[in-house]
NUDOVEX-212570 format. One record per residue (C-alpha): z, x, y; residue in three letters. Coordinates in steps of 0.001 Angstrom, whole numbers, plus 524288, in hexadecimal, padded with zeros to 5 digits. Layout:
% NUDOVEX-212570
ZXYALA ...
***
This chain:
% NUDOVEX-212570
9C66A1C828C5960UNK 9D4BF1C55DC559AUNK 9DE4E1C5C4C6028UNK 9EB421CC42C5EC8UNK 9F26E1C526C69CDUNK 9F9A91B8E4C6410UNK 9FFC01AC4BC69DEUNK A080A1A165C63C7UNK A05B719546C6AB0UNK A0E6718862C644CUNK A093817AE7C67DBUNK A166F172F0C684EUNK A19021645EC6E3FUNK A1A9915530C6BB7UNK A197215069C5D46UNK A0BC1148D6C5C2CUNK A060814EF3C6910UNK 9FB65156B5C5EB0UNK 9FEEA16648C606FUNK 9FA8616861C525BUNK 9EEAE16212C5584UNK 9EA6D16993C619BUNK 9ED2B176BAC59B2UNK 9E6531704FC4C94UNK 9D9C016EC1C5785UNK 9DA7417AB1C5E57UNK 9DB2D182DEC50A6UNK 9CEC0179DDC4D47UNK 9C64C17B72C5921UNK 9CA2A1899CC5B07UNK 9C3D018C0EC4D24UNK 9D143191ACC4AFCUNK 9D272189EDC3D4BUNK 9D03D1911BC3024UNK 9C45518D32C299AUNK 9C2AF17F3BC235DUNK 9D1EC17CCFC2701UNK 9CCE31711DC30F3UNK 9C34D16AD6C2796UNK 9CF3916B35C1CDEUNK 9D8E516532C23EAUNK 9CEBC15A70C27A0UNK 9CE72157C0C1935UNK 9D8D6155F0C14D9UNK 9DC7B14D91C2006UNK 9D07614531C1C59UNK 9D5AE1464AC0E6BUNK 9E1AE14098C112EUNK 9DB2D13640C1A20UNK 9E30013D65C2656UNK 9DCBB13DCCC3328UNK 9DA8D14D4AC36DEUNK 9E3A915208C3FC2UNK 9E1B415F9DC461BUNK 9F0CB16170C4545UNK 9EFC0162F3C378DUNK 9E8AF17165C38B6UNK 9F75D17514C3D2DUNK A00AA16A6DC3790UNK 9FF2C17036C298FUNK A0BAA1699FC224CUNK A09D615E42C1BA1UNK A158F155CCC2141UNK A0CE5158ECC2E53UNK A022B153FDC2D34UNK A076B1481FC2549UNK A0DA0144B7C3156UNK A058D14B0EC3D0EUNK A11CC15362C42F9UNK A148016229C43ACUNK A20B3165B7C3BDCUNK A206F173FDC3C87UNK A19F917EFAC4409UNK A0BF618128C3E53UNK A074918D8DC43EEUNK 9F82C192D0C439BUNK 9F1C619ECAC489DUNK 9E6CB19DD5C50A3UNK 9DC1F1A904C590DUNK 9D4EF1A660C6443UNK 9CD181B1B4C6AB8UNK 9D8F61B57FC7490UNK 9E57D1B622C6B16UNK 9EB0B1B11EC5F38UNK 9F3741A312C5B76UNK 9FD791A014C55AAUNK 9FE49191E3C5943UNK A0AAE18B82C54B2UNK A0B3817C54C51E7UNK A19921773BC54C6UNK A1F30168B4C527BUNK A1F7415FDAC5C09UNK A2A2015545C542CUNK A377815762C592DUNK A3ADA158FCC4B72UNK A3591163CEC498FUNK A389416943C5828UNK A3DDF1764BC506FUNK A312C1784EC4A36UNK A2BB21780DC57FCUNK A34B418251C5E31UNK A328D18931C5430UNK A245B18BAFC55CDUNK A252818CBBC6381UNK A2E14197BAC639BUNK A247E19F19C5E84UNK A18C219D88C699DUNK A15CA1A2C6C743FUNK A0D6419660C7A07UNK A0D3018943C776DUNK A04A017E57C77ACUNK A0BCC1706BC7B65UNK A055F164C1C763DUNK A06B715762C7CE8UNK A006514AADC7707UNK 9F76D144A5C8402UNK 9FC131374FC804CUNK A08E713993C7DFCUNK A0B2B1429CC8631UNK A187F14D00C893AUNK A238F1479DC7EA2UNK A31F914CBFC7C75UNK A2D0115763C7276UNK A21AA15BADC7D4BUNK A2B9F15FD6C862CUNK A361B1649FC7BF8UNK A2B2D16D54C76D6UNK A283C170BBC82EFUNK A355E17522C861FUNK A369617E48C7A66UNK A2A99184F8C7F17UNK A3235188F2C8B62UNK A3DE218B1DC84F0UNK A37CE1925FC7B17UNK A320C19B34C86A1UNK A23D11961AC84EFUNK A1C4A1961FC8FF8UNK A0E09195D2C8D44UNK A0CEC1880CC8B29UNK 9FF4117F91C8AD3UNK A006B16FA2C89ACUNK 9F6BA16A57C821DUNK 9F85F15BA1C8668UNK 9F1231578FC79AAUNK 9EAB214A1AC74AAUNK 9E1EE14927C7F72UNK 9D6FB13FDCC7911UNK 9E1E9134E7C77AEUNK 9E32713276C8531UNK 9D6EA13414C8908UNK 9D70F141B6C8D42UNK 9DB9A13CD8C9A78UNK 9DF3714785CA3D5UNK 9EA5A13F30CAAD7UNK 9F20313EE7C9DA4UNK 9EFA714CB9C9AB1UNK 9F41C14E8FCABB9UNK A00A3145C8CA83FUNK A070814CDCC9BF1UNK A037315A92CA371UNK A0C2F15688CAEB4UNK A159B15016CA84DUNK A176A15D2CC9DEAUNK A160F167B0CA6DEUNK A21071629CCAFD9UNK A2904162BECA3F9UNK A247C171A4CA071UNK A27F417619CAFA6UNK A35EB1731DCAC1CUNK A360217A8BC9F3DUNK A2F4618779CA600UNK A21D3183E3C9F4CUNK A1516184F3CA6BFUNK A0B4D18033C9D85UNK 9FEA6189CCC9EF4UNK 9F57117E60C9A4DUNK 9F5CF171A2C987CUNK 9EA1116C79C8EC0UNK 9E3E815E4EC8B53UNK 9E15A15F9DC7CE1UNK 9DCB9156F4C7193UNK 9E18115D64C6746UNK 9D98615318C5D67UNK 9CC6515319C6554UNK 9CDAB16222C69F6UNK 9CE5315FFAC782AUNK 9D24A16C0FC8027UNK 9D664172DFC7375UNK 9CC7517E2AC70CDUNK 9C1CD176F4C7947UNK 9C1181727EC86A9UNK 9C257163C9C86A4UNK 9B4B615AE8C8C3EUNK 9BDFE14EB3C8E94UNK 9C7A3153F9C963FUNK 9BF1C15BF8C9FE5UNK 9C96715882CAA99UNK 9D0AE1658DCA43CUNK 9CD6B171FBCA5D8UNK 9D73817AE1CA070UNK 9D8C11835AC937DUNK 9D76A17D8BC860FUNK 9E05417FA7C7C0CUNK 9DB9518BDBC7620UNK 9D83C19035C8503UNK 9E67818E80C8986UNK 9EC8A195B5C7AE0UNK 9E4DA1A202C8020UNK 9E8AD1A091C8D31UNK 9F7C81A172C8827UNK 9FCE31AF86C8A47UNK A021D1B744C7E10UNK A10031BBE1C7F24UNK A14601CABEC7FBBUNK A11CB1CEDFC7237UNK A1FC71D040C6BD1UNK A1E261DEDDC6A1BUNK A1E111E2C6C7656UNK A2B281DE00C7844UNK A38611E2F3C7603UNK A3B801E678C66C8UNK A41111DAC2C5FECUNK A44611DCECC513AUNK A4EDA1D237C4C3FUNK A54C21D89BC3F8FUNK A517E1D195C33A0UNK A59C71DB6EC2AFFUNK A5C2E1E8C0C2739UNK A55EF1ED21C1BA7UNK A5D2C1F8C0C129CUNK A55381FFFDC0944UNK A606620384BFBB9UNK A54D320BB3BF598UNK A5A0D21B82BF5A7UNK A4F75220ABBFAF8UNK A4CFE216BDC0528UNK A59A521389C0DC8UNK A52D220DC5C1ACEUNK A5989202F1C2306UNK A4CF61F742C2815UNK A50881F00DC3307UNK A48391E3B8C3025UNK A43331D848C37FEUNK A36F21D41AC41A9UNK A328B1D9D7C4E28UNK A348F1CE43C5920UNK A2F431D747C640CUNK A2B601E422C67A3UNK A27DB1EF52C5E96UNK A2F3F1FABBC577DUNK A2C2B20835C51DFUNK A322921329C4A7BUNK A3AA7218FDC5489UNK A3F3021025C5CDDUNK A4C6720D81C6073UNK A5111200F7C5D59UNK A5D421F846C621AUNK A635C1ED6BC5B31UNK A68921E0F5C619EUNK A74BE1DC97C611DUNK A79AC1E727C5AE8UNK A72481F10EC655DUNK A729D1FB23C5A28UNK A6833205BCC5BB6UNK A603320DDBC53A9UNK A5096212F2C51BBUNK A463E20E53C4841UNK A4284218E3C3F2CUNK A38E621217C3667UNK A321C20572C3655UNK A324F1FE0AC2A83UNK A2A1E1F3F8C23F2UNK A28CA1F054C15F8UNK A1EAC1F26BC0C63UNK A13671F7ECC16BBUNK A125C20311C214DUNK A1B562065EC2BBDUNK A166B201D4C38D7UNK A177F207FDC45AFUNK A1DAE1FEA9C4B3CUNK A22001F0BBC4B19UNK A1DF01E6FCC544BUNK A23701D784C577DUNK A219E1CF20C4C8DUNK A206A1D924C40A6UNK A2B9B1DB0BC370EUNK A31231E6C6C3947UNK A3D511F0E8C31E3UNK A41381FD94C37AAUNK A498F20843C326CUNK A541B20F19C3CA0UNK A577D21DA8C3F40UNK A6409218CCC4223UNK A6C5F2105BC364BUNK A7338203FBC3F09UNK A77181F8D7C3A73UNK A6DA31EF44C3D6EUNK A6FCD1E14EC3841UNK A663B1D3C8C3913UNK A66BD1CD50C4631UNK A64B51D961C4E7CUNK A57AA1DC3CC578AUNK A538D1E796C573DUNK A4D421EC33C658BUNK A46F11F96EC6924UNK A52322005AC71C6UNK A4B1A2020DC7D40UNK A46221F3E2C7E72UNK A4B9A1E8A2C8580UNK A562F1E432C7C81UNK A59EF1D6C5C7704UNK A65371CEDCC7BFCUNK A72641CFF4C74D5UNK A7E591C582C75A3UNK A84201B868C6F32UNK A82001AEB4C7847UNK A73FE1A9D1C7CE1UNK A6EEF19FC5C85EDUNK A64C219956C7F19UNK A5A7618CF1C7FC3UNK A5AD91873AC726AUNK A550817B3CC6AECUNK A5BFD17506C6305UNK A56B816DCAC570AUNK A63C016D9AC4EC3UNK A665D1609FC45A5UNK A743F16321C4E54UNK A77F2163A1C5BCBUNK A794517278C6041UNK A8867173DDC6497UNK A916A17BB8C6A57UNK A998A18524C5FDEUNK A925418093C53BEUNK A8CCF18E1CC4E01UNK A7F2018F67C4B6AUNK A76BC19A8BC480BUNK A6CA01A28EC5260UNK A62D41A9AEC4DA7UNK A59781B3C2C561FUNK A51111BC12C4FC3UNK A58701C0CAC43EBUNK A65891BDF6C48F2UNK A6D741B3D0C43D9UNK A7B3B1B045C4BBDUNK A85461A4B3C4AECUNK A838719E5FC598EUNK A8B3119250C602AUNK A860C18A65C6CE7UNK A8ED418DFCC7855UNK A88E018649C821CUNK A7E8917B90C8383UNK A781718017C9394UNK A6FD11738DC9390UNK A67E116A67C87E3UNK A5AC2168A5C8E89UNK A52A315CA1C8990UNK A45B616361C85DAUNK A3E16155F9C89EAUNK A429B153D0C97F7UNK A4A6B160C8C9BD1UNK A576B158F4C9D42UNK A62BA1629BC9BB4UNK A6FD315D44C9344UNK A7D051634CC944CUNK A828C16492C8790UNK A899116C7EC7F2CUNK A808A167EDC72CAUNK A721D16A0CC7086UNK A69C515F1DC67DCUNK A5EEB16105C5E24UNK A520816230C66E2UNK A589B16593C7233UNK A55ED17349C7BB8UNK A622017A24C80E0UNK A672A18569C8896UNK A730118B38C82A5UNK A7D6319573C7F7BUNK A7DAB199FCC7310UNK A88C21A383C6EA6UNK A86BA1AD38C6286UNK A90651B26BC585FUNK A8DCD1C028C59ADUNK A81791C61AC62C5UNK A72E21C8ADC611FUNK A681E1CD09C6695UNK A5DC41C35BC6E0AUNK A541A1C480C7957UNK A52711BA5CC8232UNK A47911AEF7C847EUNK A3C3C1B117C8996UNK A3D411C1CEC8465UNK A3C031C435C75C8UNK A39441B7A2C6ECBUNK A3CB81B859C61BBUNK A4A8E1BEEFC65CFUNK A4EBB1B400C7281UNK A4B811A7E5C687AUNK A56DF1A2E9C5F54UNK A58F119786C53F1UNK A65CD191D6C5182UNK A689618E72C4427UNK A713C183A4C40B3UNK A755B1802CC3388UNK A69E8189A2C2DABUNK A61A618194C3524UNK A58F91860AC40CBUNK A5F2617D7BC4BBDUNK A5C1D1835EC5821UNK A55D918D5AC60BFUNK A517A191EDC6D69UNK A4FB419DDFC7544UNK A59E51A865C7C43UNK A5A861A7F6C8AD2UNK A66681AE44C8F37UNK A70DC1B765C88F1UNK A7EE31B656C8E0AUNK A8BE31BCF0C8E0FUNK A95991B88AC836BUNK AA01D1B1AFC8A8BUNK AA8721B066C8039UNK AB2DD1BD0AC821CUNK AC08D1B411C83D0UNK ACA451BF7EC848DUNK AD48B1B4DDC84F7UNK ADDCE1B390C7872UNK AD7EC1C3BCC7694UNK AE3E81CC84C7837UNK AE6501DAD5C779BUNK AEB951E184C6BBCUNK AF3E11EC96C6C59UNK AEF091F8AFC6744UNK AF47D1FF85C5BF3UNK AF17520D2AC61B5UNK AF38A20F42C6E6AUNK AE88121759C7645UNK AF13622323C77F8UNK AF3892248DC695AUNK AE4DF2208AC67B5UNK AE32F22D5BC70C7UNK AEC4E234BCC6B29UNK AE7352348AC5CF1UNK AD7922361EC61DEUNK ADA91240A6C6A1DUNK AD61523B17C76B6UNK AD67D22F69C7E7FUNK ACB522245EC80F5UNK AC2D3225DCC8D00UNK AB9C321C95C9307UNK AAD9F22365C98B8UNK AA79D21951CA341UNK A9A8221FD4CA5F0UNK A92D721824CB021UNK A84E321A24CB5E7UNK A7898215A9CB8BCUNK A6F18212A6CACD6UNK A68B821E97CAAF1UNK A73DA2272DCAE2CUNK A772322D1DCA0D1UNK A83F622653C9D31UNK A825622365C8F0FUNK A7B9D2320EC8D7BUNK A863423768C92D4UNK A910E23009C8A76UNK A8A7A2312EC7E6AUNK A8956240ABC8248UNK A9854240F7C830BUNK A9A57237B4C790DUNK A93B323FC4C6F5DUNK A9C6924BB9C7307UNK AAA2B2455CC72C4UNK AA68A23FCBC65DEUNK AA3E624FC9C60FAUNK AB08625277C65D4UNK AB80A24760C5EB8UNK ABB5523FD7C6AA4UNK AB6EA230A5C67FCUNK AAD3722AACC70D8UNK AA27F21FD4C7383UNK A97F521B66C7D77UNK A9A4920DEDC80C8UNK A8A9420CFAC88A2UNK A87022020AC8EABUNK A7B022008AC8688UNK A83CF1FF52C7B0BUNK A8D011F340C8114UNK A83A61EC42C8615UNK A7CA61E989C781BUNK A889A1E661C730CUNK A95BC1E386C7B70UNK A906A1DFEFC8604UNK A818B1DC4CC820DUNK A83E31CDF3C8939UNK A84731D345C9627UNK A7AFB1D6C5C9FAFUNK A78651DDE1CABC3UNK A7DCE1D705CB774UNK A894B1DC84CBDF4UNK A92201D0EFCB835UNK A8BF81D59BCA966UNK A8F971E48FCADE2UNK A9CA51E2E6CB065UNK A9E5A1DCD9CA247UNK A97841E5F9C9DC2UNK AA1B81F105CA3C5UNK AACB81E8B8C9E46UNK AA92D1E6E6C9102UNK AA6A51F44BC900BUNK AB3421F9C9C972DUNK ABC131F213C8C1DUNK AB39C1F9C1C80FFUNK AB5A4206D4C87E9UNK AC4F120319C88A8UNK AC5D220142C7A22UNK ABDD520C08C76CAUNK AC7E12145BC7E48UNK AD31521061C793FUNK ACC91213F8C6CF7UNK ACC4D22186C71DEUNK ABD5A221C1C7360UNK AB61D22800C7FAEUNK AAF1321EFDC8530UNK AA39B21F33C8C62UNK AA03021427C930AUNK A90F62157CC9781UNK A8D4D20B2FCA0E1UNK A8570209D1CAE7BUNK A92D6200A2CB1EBUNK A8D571FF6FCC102UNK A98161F9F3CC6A0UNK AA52E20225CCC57UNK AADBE1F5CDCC963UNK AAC061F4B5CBC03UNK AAD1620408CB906UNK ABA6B2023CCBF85UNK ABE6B1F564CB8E8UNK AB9251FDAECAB50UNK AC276209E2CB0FCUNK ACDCE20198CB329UNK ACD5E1F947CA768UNK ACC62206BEC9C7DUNK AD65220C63CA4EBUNK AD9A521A48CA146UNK ACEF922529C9B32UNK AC33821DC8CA2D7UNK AB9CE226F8CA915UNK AAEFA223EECB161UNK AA3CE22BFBCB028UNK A9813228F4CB9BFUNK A8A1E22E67CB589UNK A836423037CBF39UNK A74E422FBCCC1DBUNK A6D0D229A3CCE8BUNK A631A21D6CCCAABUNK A5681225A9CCC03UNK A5BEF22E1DCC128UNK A617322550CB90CUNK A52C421D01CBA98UNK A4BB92283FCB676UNK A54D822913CAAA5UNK A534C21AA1CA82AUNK A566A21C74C9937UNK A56D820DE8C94A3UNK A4B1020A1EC9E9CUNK A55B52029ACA4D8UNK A50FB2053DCB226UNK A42AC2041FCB129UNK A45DB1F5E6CAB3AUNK A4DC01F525CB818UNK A44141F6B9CC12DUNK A3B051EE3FCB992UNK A45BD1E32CCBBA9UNK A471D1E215CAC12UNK A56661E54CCAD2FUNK A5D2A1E030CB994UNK A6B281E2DACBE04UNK A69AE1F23ECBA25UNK A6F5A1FBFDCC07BUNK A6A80204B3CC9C7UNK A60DC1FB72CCC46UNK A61F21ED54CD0F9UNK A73271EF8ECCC7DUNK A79E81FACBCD2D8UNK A81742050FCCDF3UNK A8F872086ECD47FUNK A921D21787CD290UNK AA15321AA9CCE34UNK AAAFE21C7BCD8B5UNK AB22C22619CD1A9UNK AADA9229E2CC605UNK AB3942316ACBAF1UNK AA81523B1FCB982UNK A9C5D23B3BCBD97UNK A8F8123F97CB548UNK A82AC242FFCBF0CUNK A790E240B8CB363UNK A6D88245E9CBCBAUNK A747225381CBE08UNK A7B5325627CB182UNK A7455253FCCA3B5UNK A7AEC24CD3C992DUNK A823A2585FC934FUNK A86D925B02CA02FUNK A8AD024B65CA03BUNK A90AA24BE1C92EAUNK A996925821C95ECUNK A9F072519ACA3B1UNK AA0FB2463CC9D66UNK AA92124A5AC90B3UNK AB0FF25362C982AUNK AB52524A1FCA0A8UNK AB8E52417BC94B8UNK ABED824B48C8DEDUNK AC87724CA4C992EUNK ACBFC24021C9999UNK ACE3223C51C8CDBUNK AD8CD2495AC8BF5UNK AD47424CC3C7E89UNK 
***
C-alpha cells in the first residue's frame, strides 16, 4: 500500500568516495528500479566496452559518466513499506560545491559517504559542516568501500572516531554509523555475512528509522507573493494575489497579514486557473486569492494568517553564509539578497568570524573567500519579511546574487536593530506655520492621548470608539496602536525593558508631530514603566493627557484577545507584562477608565469629553 508520509534524504561527501554507487545498489537490491532499466544500462556499458558501474543508474549525463564524477544533483523517488524517498544525489568535487548545497537544502536527512581506504578528506568535513549549518540533524555515515580493505573492523573503528569527534564540534550526533560496499552490496539492503562483527541497521533499515519532519502545513501560513494578477475584461474586475504556499494552509475567510508592509485584509475567494476552486490550500500547492478588502499588495511580501505567529521584519540580519563567489565577498560592495520572492540590494557590514569548514579554525577578517563558511552582518536597502533558522525553512534561507550570478547563501539566525540613525549633521527647520495659527485655522488644538494598560485592557477599543466620533464631528484624529508601530517603526525591537523604552521613544516623537499637525492623538500602548510615561509627558509638553485603563490581570486574562497570555504561560513570549515583566500603575493620571465597570460606550463618552475639554474647541 502506498504511503503518504515522505522524506528527502541527500547522500553528500568526498569526490570518489562512491555515494552514487551505494544509492545505484540500494535502488537495485530494493527492487526499486523500473523494469529492464538494470539490464540496459549493463548494455550499453558492455557496448561501449565500459566496465558497469552501479553509479550510472543515477549519474545520467553524459559528461558523468565519461568521467565517473557527479556534476549536478540527480534526484530519484523511491517507496519502502514505511514512507516515501526522495533521495537526492549531490557532488562531492569542490567544483561543484554549489550544486551540493543546493541539494542539501532541500532534505531533511542525509546520508554521509566516506571511502574506507581513504578515509575523512577536506570535502568530508566541509560537507559535513553544511549539514549542520544547514540545520540537518538526522545524519547516518555510511563509511563505504569496505571490500578494499578487507572489511576490517579496526579501519571501519578508526574513521568512526576520528569523524564523530569532528561532528561533536559541529552539533552533529550521527544516529548510525554503517560499513557498506556499495559495489558488492554489503550492509546496503542486506545484512552483511563478512562483517558479522556489526550488528546495527542496514542502509534501508537506518532510512526508515529517520523521523519525518512536521509536515509544512501544519505550520504557520507562508505565501511569498509572486504577483498580482488584474483581470481588464468588463465583466470580470478581480484582483489574484499569486504565488506558492511555503507553510500552513488558507481558506476563504481568513484574515490575512502581509509582511513588511503589515497591511491587512480577508480572503474572499480562492483562485486557481483553468480547474475547480479548492477548499483550501495547503504547503507546497500554487495558490491565488481574491481580497474583500482592495490594498496594495506588491511582489516580495508574505502573506501570514493574522492570528499566527508572524515573520520577522527589519534590514539587517545575522547570518551563516557560504560563499562560492568567483570574488571575494567585501565590505560595501552591493549585491543582491533574495528570500522567497523578495529581491533587495544588500552590502556586508561585518565579517563575526571565517570558520575553515575542514578543521573549525576561526579567521578574523573583514573579507570572505570562495568556499569559505561565515557568520556575518548583512545590512538591507529597505526591509522584508524573514523567519528565522531552524522555524520556517523556505522563508529563514537566502541566496546572494552577484553579478546575475548565484554567489552565495546561507541561513538567518538573528535579526537586529538598525544602528544606523546618526542625528548628527540633521537639524531642525523652522516651520512655516506656527502651531497657534495651525490651531487657529482647524479650529482646535493637537492633543496627545497617552492611554496605558495592561494587554487586555481595552485601549485600542476605546480609542478607535472616540476616534470614530471626533472624526463625525470634523475634529481630526488617529490611533497610533502599538500593534501598528511595531510592524513598521519600530518592527526591529523587541520586548526587553531596554527594547520598551525605544519603543516609548520612537513613538512619543510621532505623537509630537502628529500634534503639531493638529491631530488627536491617541497613543495605545501597555508602556509599563512610570519613567518613560513621564519622559513621553515632558518631552510633548503641553495638550498631553494621560489616560490609565484600567483592568486587574485576571480580567484582562480572561479577555486575552490576541492569545497573548495563554502563549505567556506556555513560555512562547517572555518579557510580557503582567506576567514574568511588571506593570507600574500611573501616579497621577489624567483620567482614569475602569473597563470592568463601565462598557465601551460608557469608555468612549468619558474619554471624548475629557478631550473635548482640553483641546478648547
Amino acid at each position: 500500500m502506498q504511503m503518504e508520509e515522505l522524506l528527502n534524504i541527500v547522500t553528500v561527501g568526498h569526490v570518489d568516495h562512491g555515494k552514487s554507487t551505494v544509492i545505484g545498489r540500494l535502488l537495485a537490491d530494493a527492487g526499486a528500479l523500473p523494469d529492464g532499466k538494470l539490464e540496459a544500462i549493463k548494455e550499453n556499458c558492455k557496448r561501449n566496452s565500459k566496465p558497469f558501474e552501479y553509479a550510472f543508474l543515477l549519474d545520467a549525463l553524459k559528461y558523468e559518466q565519461a568521467q565517473g564524477i557527479t556534476i549536478d544533483t540527480a534526484r530519484c523517488f523511491f517507496q519502502t513499506d514505511k514512507r516515501n524517498y526522495i533521495i537526492i544525489d549531490a557532488p562531492g568535487h569542490i567544483e561543484f560545491l554549489k550544486n551540493m548545497v543546493t541539494g542539501a537544502s532541500r532534505a531533511e536527512a542525509a546520508l554521509l559517504v566516506i571511502d574506507a581506504s581513504h578515509g575523512v578528506e577536506e570535502n568530508t568535513r566541509r560537507h559535513g559542516y553544511f549539514l549542520s549549518m544547514l540545520g540537518i540533524r538526522q545524519v547516518s555515515v555510511l563509511v563505504n568501500k569496505m571490500d578494499i580493505v578487507d572489511y576490517r573492523e579496526e579501519v571501519f573503528e578508526s574513521i568512526k572516531e576520528e569523524y564523530k569527534k569532528f561532528l561533536k564540534k559541529i552539533d552533529i550526533n550521527p544516529q548510525t554509523f554503517i560499513p557498506v560496499s556499495g559495489m558488492e552490496g554489503d550492509n546496503i539492503a542486506i545484512s552483511s555475512e563478512r562483517m558479522s562483527w556489526y550488528q546495527g541497521p542496514t542502509v534501508l533499515e537506518q532510512m526508515d528509522a529517520f523521523k519525518a519532519v512536521p509536515e509544512p502545513e501544519n505550520m504557520p501560513f507562508r505565501m511569498p507573493v509572486q504577483g498580482v494578477y488584474k483581470f481588464t475584461e468588463s465583466n470580470d474586475n478581480r484582483r489574484i494575489i499569486a504565488g506558492t504556499v511555503d507553510a500552513g494552509k488558507i481558506k476563504e475567510g481568513a484574515s490575512v497579514t502581509f509582511y513588511p508592509s503589515g497591511k491587512k485584509t480577508k480572503v474572499k475567494t480562492l483562485e486557481v486557473f483553468n480547474a475547480p476552486k479548492p477548499k483550501q490550500f495547503t504547503a507546497g500547492q500554487a495558490a491565488g486569492f481574491t481580497m474583500t478588502e482592495e490594498i496594495f499588495v506588491k511582489r516580495g511580501e508574505i502573506a501570514c494568517i493574522s492570528e499566527e505567529d508572524a515573520p520577522n521584519v527589519g534590514v539587517r540580519l545575522k547570518v551563516n553564509l557560504f560563499w562560492l563567489g568567483k570574488e571575494n565577498l567585501k565590505l560595501d560592495k552591493p549585491y543582491y539578497l533574495k528570500c522567497g520572492t523578495a529581491k533587495v540590494e544588500m552590502r556586508l557590514e561585518s565579517v563575526e568570524r571565517v570558520v575553515n569548514a575542514s578543521d573549525l579554525s576561526c579567521l578574523m577578517r573583514q573579507y570572505v573567500e570562495k568556499n569559505e563558511v561565515a557568520e556575518c552582518i548583512l545590512k538591507l536597502d529597505r526591509p522584508i519579511a524573514f523567519d528565522l533558522a531552524g522555524s520556517i525553512e523556505a522563508t529563514s534561507r537566502f541566496v546572494i546574487v552577484d553579478d546575475y550570478e548565484i554567489a552565495g547563501g546561507g541561513i538567518i539566525t538573528e535579526a537586529l536593530k538598525d544602528l544606523d540613525y546618526d542625528h548628527k549633521n540633521i537639524r531642525w527647520s523652522g516651520d512655516a506655520m506656527t502651531e497657534a495659527e495651525r490651531s487657529k485655522m482647524l479650529g482646535n488644538s493637537g492633543l496627545v492621548v497617552w492611554m496605558t494598560g495592561l494587554s487586555g485592557a481595552g485601549k485600542t477599543t476605546t480609542a478607535q470608539e472616540a476616534e470614530r466620533r471626533l472624526i463625525a464631528k470634523g475634529i481630526p484624529a488617529y490611533v497610533l496602536d502599538g500593534d501598528k508601530l511595531r510592524h513598521g517603526l519600530n518592527n526591529d525591537l523587541g520586548f526587553s525593558d531596554e527594547d520598551r523604552k525605544e519603543n516609548i521613544r520612537r513613538t512619543t516623537e510621532v505623537a509630537k508631530l502628529f500634534k503639531d499637525a493638529g491631530m488627536v492623538t491617541f497613543v495605545t500602548l501597555i508602556s509599563p514603566f512610570e519613567e518613560a510615561r513621564q519622559k513621553a509627558r515632558n518631552s510633548i509638553g503641553d495638550n498631553f493627557m494621560e489616560v490609565y485603563v484600567k483592568a486587574d490581570l485576571e480580567t484582562c486574562q480572561k479577555r486575552d484577545p490576541k492569545k497573548l497570555y495563554e502563549k505567556a504561560r506556555k513560555g512562547e513570549i517572555r518579557s510580557f507584562t503582567g506576567i514574568d515583566s511588571k506593570y507600574e500603575v500611573p501616579k497621577n493620571p489624567d483620567l482614569v477608565l475602569d473597563t470592568q465597570l463601565w462598557n465601551e460606550e460608557e469608555c468612549a463618552e468619558a474619554l471624548i469629553g475629557a478631550v473635548m475639554a482640553k483641546i478648547k474647541r
